[in-house]
N, C-alpha and C positions, 0 to 999 in steps of 0.2 A: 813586185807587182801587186801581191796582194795587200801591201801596206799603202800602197798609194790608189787603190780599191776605195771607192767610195763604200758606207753601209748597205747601200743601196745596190748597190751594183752596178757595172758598166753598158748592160744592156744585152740581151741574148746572142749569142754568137760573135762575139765582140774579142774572146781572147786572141782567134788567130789575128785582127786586127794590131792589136795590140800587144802582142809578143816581139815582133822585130826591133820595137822601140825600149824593151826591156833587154835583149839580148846583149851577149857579151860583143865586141866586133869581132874575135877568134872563132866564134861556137858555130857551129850548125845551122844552116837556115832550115831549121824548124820551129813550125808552128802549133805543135801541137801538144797541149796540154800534160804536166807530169801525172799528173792525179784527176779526176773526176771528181773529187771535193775540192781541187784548185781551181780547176775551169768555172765550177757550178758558182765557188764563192766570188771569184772575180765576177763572173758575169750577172748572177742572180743576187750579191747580195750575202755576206755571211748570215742573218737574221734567216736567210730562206734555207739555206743548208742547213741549218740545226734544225727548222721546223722541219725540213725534210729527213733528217735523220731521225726525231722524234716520232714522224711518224711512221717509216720506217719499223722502231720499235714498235708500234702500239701494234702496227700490224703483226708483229712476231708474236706479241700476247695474244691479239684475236685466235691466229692460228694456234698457239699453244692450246689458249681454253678451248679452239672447237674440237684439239684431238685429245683432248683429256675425255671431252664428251663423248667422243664416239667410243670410247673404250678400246676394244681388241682391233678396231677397222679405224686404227688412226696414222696410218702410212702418211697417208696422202699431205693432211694439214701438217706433221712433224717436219714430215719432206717440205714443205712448201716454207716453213718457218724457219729450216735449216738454208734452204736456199736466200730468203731474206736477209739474214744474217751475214751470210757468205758475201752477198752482191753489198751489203750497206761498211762489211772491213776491204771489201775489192775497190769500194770507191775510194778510199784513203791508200791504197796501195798501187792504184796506175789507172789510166784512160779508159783499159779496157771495157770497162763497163758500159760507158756510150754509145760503143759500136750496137749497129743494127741486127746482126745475130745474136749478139746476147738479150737484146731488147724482145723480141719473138719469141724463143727459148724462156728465158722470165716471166713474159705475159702468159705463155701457154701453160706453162708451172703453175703459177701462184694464181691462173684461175682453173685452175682442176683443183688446187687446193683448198680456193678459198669456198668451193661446192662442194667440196666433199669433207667442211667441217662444220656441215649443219647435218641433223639424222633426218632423214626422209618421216618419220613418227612426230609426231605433236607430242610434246612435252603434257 
């Protein structure tokens, strides 16, 4: 499936479409993605999944440099950049990442993180 993937991609939400026509005729009628980086590349496009995982990374360096900055009160961005990390090898290891509880979870993480790795003090 993902060989026969345009660069481009197939278009947002397109994998369940397109899975039965990939299936074995023995398997599963399932439609649902093995990986989170195979849904994303099918459907958005490999070129967007690497921009997405790069930035991804940059975000794990913002958060690294804002908890270096804050010194002894650097929980938060550490946590936040540890959980980046975590979710950006969890999309190469299974679906789960797209689910809507981890999406809430995530968001409410990495912006408590991403406030709490600036100092409340003017430089």
């Amino acid at each position: 499936m993902l060989a026969d993937a345009p660069w481009t991609g197939t278009g947002a939400g397109t994998f369940a479409a397109l899975a039965p026509i990939y299936r074995a005729a023995d398997a599963a009628a399932s439609a649902a993605a093995p990986t989170a980086a195979a849904a994303i590349a099918v459907e958005l496009g490999r070129p967007l999944l690497w921009i997405m995982a790069l930035a991804a990374l940059g975000a794990v360096a913002a958060l690294l440099r804002g908890a270096l900055a804050r010194g002894r009160d650097s929980f938060y961005p550490a946590a936040g950049a540890a959980l980046m990390v975590t979710l950006l090898l969890r999309a190469f290891g299974d679906a789960g990442v797209l689910t809507t509880p981890v999406a809430i979870v995530a968001a409410g993480a990495l912006g408590l993180a991403a406030a709490q790795s600036r100092s409340r003090t003017l430089p």
